[in-house]
N, C-alpha and C positions, 0 to 999 in steps of 0.2 A: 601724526603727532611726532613733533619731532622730541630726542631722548635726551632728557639731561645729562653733560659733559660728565664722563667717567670721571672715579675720585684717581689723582696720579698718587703712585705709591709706588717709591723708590725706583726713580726716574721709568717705568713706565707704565703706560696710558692704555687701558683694553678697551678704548674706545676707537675706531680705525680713524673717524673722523678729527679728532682730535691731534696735534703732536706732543710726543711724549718732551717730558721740560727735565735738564739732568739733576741729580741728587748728589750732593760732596759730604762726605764723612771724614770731618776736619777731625785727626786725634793729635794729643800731644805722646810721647813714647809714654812708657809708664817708669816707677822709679828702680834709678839708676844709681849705681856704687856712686861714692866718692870718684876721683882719679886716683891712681896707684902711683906711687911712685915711680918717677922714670916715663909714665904712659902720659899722653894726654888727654885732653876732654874729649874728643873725637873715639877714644876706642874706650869709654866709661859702659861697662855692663849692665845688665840688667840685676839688679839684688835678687832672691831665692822669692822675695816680695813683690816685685815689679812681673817677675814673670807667673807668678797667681795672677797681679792685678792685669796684664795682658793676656791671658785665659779666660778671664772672671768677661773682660769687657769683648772679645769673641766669641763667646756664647751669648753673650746679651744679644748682640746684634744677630745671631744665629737664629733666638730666641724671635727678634722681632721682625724677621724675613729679609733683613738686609744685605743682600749678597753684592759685594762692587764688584765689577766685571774688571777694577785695572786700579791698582794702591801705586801709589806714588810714595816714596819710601829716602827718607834723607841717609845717605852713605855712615853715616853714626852709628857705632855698635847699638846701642843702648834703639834707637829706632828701627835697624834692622833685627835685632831681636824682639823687640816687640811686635812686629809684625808675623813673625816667623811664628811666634807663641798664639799669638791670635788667630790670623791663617790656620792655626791647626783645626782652632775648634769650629770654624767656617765649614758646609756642608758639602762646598766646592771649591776647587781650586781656584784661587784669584790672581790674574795675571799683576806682576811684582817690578816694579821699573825705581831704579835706584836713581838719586840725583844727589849729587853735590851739593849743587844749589840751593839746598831746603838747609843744608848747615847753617846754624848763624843767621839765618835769612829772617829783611823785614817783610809785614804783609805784601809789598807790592810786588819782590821777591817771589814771593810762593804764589800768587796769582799767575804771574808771566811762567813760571813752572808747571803749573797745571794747563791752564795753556797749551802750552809745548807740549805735555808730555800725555794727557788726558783727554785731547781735543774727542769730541765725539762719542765719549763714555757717556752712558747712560746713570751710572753713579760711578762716582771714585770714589775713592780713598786717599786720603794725604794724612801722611806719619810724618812730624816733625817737633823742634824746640820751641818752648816760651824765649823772651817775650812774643817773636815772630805770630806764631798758630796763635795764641792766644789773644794779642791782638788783631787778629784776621776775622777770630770767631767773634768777635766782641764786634767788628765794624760791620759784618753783615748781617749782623741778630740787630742792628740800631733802627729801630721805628716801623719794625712791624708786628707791632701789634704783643710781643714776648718781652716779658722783664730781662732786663739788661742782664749781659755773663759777667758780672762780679770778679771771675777769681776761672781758671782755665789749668787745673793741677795733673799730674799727673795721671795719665790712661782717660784724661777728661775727652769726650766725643760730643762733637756740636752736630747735628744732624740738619743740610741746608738744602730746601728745593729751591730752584732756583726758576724765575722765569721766563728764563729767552735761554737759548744755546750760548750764552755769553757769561763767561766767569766772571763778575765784576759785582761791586758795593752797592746797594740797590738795585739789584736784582734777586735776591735772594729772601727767604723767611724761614727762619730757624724751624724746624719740626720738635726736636729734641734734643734735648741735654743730657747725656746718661757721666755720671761721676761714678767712678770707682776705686773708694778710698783704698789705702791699702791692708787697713783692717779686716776690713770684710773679704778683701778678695782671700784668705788664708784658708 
């Protein structure tokens, strides 16, 4: 008798017959100062708030067994600190790849990014800005089967397995949505 296909869980598969299919942990940073004067948008911190709510949303995923083996990380204070806060509360180290590219960047932007810089991860991780992440998580949560992402704020994580080794907009179905207001995360 042959064995019904193992359940995949976060990109992989403990069934040998099977191939394992990758997992993206699309976040946006979490919240970040004003600009300072003299500074610009690019080196904007994380508030004493942002960096609870980037701990609060590191444990969650701690919490839910999700470990990326490779974060993709935009060059932006406020997203390398976010990751930096999160990675802590992660059980293992997660290999960190910084990119420019994810700055200012539209969804097709941070696809071709991941891409590049992800190729063959079993789950990533990608840290970056709205509109960009947020309309990325919004195009590949479209039409399967999950109520539309509304609103994508900060320290927001769209959780996406995906079907084929191919990064791309229908290939994917959202697993989970984890929100972490900044209230709560205090």
């Amino acid at each position: 008798m042959k064995r019904a296909p193992s359940m995949l869980y976060h990109g992989v598969c403990d069934d040998e017959a099977n191939r394992s299919m990758p997992t993206l942990v699309l976040m946006r940073h979490a919240e970040a100062a004003p600009a300072a004067a003299g500074g610009g948008d690019h080196e904007r911190a994380l508030t004493p708030a942002g960096l609870a709510q980037a701990e609060a949303a590191g444990r969650s995923l701690a919490r839910l067994g999700i470990l990326p083996t490779i974060a993709v990380v935009s060059t932006a204070r406020r997203a390398q600190e976010t990751y930096s806060a999160l990675a802590a509360a992660l059980p293992a180290l997660v290999e960190m790849r910084p990119d420019r590219a994810l700055y200012d960047a539209d969804p097709e932007t941070i696809l071709a990014t991941l891409r590049a810089d992800a190729a063959g991860a079993g789950t990533a991780m990608l840290i970056a800005h709205n509109p960009g992440v947020g309309s990325l998580a919004t195009t590949l949560a479209k039409g399967r089967g999950k109520p539309p992402i509304r609103s994508f704020g900060t320290a927001t994580i769209g959780i996406f397995d995906f079907e084929s080794d191919e990064w791309a907009p229908g290939k994917a179905s959202l697993r989970q949505l984890i929100v972490t207001p900044v209230d709560q995360a205090l």
